[in-house]
Backbone bond lengths (Angstrom), bond angles and torsions (degrees), N, CA, C in turn:
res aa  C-N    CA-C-N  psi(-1)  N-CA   C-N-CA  omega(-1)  CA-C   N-CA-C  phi
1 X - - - 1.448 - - 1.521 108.95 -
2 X 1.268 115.31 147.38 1.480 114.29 170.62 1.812 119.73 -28.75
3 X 0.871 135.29 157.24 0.972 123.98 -164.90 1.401 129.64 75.83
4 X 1.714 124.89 -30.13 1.220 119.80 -178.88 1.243 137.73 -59.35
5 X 1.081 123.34 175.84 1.688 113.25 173.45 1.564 122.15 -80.11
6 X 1.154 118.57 0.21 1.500 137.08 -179.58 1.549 90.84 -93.56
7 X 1.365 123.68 -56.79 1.591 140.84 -158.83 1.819 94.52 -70.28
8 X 1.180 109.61 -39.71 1.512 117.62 -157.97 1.902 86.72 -86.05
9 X 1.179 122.80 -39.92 1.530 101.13 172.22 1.060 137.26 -98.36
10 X 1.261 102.14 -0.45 1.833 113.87 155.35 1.071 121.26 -82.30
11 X 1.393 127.65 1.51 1.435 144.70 -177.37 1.704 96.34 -89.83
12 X 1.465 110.58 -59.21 1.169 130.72 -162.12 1.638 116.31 -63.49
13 X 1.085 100.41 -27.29 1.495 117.23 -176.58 1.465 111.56 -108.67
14 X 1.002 125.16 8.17 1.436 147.27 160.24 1.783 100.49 -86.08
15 X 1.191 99.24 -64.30 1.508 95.58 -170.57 1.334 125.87 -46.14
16 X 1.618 99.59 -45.20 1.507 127.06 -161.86 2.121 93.31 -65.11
17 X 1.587 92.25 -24.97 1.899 90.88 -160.24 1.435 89.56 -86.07
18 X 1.410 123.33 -14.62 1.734 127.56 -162.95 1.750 95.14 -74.20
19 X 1.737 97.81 -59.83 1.679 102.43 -170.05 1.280 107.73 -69.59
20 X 1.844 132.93 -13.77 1.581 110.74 160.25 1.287 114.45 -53.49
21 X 1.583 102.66 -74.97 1.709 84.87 160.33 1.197 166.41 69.93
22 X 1.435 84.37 -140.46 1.459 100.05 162.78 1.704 110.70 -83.80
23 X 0.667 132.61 -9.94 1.462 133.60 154.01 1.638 133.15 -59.78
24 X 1.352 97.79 -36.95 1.509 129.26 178.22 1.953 86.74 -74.94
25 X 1.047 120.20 -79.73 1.262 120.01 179.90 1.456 128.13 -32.30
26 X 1.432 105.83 -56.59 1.526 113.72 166.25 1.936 127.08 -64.85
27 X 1.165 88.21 -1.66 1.512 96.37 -176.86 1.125 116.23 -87.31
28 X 1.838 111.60 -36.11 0.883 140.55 -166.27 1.765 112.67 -109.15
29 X 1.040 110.38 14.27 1.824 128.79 171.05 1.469 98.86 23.30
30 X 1.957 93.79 63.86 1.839 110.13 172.92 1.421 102.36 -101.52
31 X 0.957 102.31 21.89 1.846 85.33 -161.98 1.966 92.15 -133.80
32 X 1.571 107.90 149.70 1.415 112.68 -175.63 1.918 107.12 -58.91
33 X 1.578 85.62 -64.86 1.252 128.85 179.15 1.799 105.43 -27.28
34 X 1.359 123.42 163.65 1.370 113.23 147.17 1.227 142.45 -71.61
35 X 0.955 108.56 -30.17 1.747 132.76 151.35 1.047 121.60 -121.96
36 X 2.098 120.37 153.59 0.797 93.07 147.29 1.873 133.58 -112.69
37 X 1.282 97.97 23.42 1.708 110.57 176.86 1.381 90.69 -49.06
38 X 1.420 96.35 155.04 1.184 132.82 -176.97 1.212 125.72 59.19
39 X 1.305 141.13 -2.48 1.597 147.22 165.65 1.319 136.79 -150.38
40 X 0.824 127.17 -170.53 1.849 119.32 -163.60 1.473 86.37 -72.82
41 X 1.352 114.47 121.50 1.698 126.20 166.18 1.724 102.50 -41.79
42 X 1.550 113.69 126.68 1.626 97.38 171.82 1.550 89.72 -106.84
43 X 0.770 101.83 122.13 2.022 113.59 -165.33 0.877 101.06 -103.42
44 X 1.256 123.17 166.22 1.821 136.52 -176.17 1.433 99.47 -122.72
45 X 1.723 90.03 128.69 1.393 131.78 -154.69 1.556 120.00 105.17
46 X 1.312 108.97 10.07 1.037 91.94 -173.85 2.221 120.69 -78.26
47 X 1.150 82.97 0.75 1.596 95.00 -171.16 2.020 96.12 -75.58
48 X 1.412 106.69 -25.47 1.045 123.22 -155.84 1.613 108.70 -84.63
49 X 1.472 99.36 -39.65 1.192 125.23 154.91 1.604 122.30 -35.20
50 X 0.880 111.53 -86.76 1.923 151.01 157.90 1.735 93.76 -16.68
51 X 1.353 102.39 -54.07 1.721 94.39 -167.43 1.666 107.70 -87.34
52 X 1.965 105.57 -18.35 1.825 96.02 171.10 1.708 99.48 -67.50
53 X 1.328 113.34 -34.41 1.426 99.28 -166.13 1.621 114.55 -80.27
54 X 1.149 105.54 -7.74 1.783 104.00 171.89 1.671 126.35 -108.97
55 X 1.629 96.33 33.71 1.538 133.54 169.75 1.321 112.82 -119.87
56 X 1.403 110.06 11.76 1.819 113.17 -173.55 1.583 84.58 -98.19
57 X 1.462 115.08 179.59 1.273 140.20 -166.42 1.666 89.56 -107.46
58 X 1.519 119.28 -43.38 1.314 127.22 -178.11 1.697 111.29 -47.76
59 X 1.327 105.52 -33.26 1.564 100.29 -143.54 2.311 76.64 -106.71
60 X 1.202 100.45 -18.84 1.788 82.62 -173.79 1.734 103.32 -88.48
61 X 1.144 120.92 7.71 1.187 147.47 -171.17 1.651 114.64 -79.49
62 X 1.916 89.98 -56.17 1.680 129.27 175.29 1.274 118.97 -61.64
63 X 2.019 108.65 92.99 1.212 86.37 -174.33 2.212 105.71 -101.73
64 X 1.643 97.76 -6.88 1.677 101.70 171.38 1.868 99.10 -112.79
65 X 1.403 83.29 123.01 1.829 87.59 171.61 1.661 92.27 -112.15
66 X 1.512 101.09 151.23 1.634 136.14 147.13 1.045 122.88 -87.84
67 X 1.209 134.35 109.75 1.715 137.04 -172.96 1.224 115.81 -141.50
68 X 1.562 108.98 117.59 1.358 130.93 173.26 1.797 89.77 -44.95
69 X 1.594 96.88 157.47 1.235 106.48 173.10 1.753 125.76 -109.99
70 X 1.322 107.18 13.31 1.743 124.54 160.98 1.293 126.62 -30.28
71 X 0.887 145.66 116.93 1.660 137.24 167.11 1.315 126.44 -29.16
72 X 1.621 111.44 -30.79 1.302 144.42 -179.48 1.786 103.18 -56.69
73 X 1.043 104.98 -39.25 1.651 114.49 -157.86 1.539 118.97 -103.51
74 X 2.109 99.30 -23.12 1.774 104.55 -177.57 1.540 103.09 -29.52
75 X 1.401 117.83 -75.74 1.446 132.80 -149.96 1.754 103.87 -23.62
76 X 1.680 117.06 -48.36 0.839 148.39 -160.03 1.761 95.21 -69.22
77 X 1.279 107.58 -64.76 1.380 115.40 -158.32 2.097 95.38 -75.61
78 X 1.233 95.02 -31.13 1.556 71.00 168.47 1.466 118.25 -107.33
79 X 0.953 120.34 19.40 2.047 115.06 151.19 0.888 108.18 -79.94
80 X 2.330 125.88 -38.62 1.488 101.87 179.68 1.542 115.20 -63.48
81 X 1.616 134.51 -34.62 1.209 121.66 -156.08 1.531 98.03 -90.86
82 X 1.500 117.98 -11.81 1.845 108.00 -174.09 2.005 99.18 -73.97
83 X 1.937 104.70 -15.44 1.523 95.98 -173.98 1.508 106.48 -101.87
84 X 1.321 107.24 23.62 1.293 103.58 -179.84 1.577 122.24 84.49
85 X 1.393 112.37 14.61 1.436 135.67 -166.23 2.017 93.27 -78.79
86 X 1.553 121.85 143.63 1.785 97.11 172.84 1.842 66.87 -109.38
87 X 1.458 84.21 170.74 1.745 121.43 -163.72 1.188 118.86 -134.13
88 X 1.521 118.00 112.50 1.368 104.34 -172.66 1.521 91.54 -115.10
89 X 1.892 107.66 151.61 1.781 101.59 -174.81 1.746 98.28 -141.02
90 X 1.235 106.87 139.43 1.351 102.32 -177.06 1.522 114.63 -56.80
91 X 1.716 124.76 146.58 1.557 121.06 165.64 1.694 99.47 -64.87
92 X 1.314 99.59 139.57 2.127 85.09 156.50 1.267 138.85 -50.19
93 X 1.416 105.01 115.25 1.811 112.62 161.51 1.516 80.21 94.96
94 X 1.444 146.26 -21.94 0.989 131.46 171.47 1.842 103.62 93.43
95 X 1.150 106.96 32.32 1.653 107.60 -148.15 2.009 86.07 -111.47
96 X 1.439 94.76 55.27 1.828 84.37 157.55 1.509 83.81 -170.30
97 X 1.747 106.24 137.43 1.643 109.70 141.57 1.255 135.32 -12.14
98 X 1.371 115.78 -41.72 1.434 98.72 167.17 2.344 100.66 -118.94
99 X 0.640 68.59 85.94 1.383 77.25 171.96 1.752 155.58 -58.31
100 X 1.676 86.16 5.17 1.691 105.09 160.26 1.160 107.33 -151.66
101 X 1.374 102.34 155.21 1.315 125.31 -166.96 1.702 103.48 -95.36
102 X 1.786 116.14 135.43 1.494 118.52 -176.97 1.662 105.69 -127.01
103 X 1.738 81.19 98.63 1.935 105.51 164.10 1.286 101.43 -83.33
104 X 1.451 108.53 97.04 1.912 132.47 140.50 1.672 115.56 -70.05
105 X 1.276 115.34 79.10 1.868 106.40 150.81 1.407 134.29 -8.28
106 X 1.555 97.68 -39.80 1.938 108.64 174.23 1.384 93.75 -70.91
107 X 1.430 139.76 -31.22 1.122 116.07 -142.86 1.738 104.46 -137.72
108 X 0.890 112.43 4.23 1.927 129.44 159.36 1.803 109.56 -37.45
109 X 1.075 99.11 96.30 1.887 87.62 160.71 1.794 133.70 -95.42
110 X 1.588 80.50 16.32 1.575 114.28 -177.35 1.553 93.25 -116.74
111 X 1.487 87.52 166.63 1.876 99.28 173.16 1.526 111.11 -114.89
112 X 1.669 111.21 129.92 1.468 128.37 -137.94 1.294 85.12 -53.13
113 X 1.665 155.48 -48.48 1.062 141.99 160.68 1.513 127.21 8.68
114 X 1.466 101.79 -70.67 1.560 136.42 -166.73 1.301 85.82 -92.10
115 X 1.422 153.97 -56.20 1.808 131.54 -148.19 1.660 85.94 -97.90
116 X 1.435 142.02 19.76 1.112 134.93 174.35 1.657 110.57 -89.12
117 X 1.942 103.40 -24.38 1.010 92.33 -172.97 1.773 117.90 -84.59
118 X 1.446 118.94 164.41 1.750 107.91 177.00 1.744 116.87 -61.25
119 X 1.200 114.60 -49.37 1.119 104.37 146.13 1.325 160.68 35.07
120 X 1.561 87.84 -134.59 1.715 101.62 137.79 2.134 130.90 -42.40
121 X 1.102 89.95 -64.04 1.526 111.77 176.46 1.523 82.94 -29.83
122 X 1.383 122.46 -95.16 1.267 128.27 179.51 1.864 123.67 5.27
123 X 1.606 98.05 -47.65 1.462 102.30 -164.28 2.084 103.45 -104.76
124 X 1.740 101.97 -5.38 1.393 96.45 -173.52 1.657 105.60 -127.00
125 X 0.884 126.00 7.72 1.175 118.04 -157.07 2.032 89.47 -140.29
126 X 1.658 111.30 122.66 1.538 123.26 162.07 1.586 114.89 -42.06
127 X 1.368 117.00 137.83 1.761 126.46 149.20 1.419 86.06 -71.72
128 X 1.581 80.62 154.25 1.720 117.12 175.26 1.378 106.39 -137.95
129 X 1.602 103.43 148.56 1.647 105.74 167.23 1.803 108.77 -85.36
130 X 1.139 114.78 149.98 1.006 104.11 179.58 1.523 119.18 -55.50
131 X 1.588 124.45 -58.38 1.104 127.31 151.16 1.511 121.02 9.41
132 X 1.668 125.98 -54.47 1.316 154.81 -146.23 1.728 108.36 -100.04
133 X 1.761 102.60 -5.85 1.526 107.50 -156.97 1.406 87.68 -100.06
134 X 1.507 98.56 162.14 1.568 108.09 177.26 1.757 105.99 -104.96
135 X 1.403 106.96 152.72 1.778 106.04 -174.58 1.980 97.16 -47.52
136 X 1.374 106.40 146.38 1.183 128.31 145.24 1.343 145.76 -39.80
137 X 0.970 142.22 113.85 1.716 118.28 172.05 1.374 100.77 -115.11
138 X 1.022 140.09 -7.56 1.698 126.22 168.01 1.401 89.03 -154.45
139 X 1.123 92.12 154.48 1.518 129.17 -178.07 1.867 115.32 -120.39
140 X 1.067 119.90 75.62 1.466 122.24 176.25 1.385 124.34 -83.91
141 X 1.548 111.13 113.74 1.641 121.87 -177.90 1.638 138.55 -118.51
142 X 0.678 123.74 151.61 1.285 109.36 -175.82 1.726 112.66 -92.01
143 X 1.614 103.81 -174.47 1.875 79.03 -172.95 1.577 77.96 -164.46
144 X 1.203 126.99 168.52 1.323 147.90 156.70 1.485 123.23 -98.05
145 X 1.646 110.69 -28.83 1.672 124.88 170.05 0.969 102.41 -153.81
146 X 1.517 135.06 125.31 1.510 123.73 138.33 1.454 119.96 -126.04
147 X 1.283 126.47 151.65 1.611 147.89 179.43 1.470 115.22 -47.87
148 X 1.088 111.11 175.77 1.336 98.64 150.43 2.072 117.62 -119.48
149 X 1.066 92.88 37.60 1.300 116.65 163.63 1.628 112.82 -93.69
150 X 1.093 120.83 -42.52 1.306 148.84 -171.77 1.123 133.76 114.36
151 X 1.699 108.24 -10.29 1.280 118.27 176.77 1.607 116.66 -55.29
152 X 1.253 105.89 134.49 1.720 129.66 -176.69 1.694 125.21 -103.36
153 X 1.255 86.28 135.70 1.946 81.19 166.75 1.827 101.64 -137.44
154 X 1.249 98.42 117.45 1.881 96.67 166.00 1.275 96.95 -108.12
155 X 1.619 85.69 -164.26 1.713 86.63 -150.54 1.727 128.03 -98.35
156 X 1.242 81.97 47.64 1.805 97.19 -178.56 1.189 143.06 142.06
157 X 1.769 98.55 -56.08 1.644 118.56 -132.74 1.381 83.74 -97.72
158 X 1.704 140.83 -1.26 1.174 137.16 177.89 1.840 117.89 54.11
159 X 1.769 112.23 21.69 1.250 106.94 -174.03 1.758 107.42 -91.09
160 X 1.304 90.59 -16.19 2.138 79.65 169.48 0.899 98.56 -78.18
161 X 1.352 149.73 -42.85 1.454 137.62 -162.81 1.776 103.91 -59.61
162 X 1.059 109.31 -45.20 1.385 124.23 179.09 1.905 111.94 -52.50
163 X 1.308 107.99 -51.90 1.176 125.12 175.76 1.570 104.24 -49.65
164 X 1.218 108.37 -69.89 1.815 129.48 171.77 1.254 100.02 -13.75
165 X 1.501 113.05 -63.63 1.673 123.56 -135.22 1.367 98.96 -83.97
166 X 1.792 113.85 -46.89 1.313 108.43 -171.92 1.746 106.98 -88.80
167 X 0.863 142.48 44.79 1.439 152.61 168.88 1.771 100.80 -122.66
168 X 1.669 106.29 -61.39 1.516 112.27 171.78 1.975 112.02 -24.61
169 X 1.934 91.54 -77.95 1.518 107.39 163.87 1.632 115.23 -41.19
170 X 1.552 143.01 -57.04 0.914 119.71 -167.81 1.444 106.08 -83.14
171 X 1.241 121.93 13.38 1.605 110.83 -169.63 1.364 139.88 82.58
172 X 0.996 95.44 -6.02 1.710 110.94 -176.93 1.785 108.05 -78.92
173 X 1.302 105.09 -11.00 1.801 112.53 165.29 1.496 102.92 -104.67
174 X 1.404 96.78 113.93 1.484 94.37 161.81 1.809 106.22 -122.92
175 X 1.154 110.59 -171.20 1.802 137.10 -175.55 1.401 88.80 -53.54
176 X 1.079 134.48 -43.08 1.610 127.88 -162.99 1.864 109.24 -100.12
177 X 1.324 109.80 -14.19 1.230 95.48 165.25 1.967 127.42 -62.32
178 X 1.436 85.97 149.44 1.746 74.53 -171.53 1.752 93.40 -113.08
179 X 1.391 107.84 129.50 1.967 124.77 156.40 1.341 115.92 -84.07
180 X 1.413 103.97 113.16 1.196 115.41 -170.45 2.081 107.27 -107.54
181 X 1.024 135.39 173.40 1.237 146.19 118.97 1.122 145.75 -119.26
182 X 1.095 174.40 -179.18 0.954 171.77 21.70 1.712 135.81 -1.80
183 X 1.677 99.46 107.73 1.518 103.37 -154.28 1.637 108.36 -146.28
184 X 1.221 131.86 132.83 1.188 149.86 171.42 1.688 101.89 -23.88
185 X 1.432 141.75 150.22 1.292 134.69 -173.41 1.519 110.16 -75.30
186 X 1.426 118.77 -25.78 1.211 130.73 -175.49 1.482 106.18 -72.43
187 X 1.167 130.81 -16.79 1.289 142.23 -157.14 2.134 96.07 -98.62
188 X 1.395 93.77 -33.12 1.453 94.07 177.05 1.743 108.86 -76.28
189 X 1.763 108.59 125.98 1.520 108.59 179.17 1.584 96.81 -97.58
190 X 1.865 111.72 164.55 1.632 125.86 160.26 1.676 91.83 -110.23
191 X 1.564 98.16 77.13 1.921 91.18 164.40 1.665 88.63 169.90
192 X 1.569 98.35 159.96 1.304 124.53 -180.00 1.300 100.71 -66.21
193 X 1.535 114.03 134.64 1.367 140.66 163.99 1.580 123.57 -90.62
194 X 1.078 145.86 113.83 1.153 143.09 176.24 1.636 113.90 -42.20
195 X 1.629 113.57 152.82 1.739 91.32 178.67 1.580 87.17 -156.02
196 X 1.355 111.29 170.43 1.539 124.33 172.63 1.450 99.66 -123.36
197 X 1.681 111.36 135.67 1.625 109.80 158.09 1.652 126.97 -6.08
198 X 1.469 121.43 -46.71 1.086 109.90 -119.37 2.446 70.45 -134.81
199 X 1.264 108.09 23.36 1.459 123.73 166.54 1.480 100.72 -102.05
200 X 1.231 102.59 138.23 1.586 125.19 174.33 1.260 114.24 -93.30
201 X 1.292 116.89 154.55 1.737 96.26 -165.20 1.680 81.53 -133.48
202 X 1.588 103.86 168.25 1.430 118.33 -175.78 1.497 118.32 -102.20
203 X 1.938 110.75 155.18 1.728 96.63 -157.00 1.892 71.69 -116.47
204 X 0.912 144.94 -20.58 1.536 140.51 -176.47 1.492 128.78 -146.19
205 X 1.370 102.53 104.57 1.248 116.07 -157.47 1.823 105.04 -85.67
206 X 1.209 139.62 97.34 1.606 158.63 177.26 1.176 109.56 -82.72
207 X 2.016 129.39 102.24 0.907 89.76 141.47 1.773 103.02 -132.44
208 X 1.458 139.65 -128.64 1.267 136.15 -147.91 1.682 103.94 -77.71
209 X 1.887 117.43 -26.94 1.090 95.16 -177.66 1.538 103.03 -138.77
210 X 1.332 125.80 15.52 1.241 130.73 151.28 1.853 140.46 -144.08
211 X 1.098 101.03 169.82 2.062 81.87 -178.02 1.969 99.83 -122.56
212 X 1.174 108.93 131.63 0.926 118.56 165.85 1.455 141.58 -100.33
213 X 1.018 149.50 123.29 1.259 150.15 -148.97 1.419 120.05 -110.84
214 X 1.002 108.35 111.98 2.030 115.33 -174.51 1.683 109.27 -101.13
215 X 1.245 91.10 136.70 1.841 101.40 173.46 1.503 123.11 -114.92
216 X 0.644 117.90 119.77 1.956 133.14 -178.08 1.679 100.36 84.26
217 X 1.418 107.17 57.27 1.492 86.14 -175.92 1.761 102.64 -98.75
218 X 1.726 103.29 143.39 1.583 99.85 -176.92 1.122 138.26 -46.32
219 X 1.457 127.74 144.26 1.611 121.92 170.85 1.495 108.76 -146.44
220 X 1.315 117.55 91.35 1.701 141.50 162.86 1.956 91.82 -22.84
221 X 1.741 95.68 134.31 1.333 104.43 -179.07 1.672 98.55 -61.21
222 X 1.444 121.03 -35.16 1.471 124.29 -163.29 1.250 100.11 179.23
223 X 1.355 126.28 -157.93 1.355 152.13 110.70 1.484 100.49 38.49
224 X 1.296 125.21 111.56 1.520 114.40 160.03 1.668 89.02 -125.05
225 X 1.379 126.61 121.32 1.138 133.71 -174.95 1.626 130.08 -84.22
226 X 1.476 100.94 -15.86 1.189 122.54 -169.84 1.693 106.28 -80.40
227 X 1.493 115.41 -25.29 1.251 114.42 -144.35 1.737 74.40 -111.13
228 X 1.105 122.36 7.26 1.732 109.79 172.43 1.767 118.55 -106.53
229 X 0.877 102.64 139.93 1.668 109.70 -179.91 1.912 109.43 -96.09
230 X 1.656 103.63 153.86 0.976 95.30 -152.56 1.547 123.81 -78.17
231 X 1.295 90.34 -1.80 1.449 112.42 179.66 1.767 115.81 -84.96
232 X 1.209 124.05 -28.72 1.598 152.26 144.03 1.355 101.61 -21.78
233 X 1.594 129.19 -75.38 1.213 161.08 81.46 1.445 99.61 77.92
234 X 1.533 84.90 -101.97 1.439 93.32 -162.08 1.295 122.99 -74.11
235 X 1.586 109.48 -19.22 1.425 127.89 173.21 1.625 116.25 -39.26
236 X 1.538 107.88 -46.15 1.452 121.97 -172.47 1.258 101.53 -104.14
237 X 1.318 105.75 130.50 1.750 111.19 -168.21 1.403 113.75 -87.04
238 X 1.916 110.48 -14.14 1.734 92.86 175.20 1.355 102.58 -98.31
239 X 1.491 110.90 -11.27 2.174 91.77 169.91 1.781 100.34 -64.53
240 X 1.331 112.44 -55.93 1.391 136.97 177.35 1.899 93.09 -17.58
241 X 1.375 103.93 -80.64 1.831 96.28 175.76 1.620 128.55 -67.17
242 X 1.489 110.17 -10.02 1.613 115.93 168.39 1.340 89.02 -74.10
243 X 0.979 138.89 -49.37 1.961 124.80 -149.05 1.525 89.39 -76.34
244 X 1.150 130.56 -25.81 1.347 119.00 -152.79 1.684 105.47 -71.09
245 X 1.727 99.28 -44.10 0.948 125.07 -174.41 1.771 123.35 -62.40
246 X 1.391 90.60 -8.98 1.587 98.79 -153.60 1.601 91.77 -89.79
């Protein structure tokens, strides 16, 4: 359960791989930002990124994307809605009943540019219940490290995983959805990553000058309940009414 001593050193060794890192990054003045401790590196290239991944067969395929809402990832989120892609992006912390936000192209009174950003999105674009969402075909995330296994580490707050699980549970992830990232080259490790059950793992690894391809990478049926604290919990109001229910 959260808290354990298994939980507490897979935590720990996550971190330790987070601050290489971002260290590796800052050394190397990859990142827009001044740092990149503490959040998904928004690295330079990432525009560069965005356009290898919208030369895949996967992504012309994609007609509902999921998109983290990182700086790291705009480029991404506004090529899907400038091609007519709709966009769904998590609210922060996940802290409302309906808990993502649904960018429709038909229905933008902004230019996909501008409703790409979180932001904006915020002030133009409806919450949705999940319930209300349509299945997925890619899933785009940001990451702080990933393998070339696919295994992932972001940067903490465990809210994509969260995202993952309750889409997994409502169905909106199926076998044919594709998990993507998109990440600075430095960000790609040659070594085993630590992981918990209840981590999603990546099927296409993007970043400025190549795409990589992962096989058997994990995907949690949903919900692993054990590994949440109760304060986690209650914070988010649609786990908040799943637990109730449970």
């Amino acid at each position: 359960m959260k808290g354990s001593g298994v939980h507490v050193q897979v935590d720990a060794a996550k971190q330790r791989i987070r601050e290489r890192v971002w260290d590796l990054l800052d050394a190397a003045g990859a990142v827009h930002d001044d740092t990149a401790h503490g959040r998904i590196p928004n690295f330079k290239g990432s525009e560069a990124a965005a356009d290898r991944l919208a030369a895949l067969p996967c992504w012309a395929a994609s007609r509902i994307i999921k998109a983290v809402p990182d700086k790291a990832q705009l480029p991404v989120r506004a090529r899907a809605l400038s091609e007519g892609k709709t966009v769904y992006m998590a609210v922060p912390k996940l802290a409302d009943p309906r808990p993502f936000y649904l960018l429709d192209p038909a229905a933008l009174t902004v230019p996909a540019e501008a409703a790409a950003s979180s932001k904006v999105a915020a002030t133009v674009a409806p919450k949705v219940h999940v319930e209300s969402m349509q299945p997925v075909d890619m899933l785009v995330v940001g990451s702080v490290a990933v393998n070339r296994a696919g295994v992932r580490i972001g940067k903490g707050a465990g809210y994509s995983d969260l995202e993952f699980a309750f889409l997994m549970e409502a169905g909106l992830i199926g076998p044919d959805t594709v998990v993507v990232t998109t990440v600075h080259a430095r960000q790609v490790l040659d070594e085993e990553l630590p992981s918990m059950p209840h981590d999603f793992g990546i099927d296409v690894i993007v970043t400025p000058d190549e795409v990589l391809t992962c096989q058997g990478a994990h995907r949690p049926a949903g919900l692993v309940w054990e590994d949440l604290d109760a304060e986690k919990i209650a914070s988010i109001p649609a786990l908040a009414a799943r637990a109730t229910g449970r």
